[in-house]
N, C-alpha and C positions, 0 to 999 in steps of 0.2 A: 322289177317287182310290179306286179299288174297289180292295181288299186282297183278295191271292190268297194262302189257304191254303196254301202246298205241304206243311207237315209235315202236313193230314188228307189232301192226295191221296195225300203218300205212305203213310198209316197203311192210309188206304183199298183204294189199288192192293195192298199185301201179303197183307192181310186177306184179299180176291177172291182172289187168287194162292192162298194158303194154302188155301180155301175149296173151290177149286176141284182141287185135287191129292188135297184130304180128300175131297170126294168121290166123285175118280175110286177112288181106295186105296178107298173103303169097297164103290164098286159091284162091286170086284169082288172073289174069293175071296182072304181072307187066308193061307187054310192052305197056297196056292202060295206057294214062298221067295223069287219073284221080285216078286210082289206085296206081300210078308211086307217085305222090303227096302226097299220104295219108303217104305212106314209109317214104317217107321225112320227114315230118310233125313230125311225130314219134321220130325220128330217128335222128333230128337235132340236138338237143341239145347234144347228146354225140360228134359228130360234132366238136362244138364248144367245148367242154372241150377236146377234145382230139387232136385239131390245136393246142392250146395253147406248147401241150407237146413232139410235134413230128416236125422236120422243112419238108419243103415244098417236097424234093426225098420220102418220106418215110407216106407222106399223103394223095397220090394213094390210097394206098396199104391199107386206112383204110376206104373204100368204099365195101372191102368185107363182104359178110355178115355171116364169120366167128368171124372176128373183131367185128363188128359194133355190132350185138347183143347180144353177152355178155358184153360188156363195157356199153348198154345201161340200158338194165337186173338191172347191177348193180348200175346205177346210179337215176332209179326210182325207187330202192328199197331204196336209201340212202335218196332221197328228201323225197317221202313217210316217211320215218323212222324217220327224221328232223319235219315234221310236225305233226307226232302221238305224238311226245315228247314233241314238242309246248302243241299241245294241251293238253296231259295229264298235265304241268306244269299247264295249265288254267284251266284245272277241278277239280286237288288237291287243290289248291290256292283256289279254290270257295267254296271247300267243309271245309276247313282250316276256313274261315271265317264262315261260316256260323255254325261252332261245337264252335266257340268262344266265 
């Protein structure tokens, strides 16, 4: 029986996803607000997990876009990866039932 990954397609698929957004946002100029925005957009949610973990001197410093895109990298590959697993749970479970 070949075992299918879905939590790395899902890690995978988000990662690309992400990837691909970062480097529309980078090609083009960020000093435009509408451009400026999309960055954002993106990019908030590591944000938000990452105030949680840092106090207020040292969360400057996580506006770089050193920091910021690798911790976000990795956090749409985690949710991606969360929900490829979801779902392969719900497509064994359906294929489980239906061989019963």
């Amino acid at each position: 029986m070949k075992q299918k990954r879905y939590w790395l397609r899902g890690g995978v698929i988000f990662l690309s996803i992400y990837a691909l957004l970062q480097i529309i946002s980078m090609l083009t100029e960020l000093n435009n607000g509408s451009v400026a925005i999309i960055f954002y957009i993106i990019n908030s949610p590591t944000w938000s997990v990452l105030s949680l973990f840092v106090n207020q001197n040292t969360y400057t410093a996580l506006h770089s876009f050193f920091v910021i895109i690798p911790f976000s990298a990795v956090l749409y590959f985690i949710v991606g990866s969360i929900l490829g697993w979801i779902y392969g749970k719900i497509k064994n479970r359906n294929k489980t039932a239906d061989s019963a």
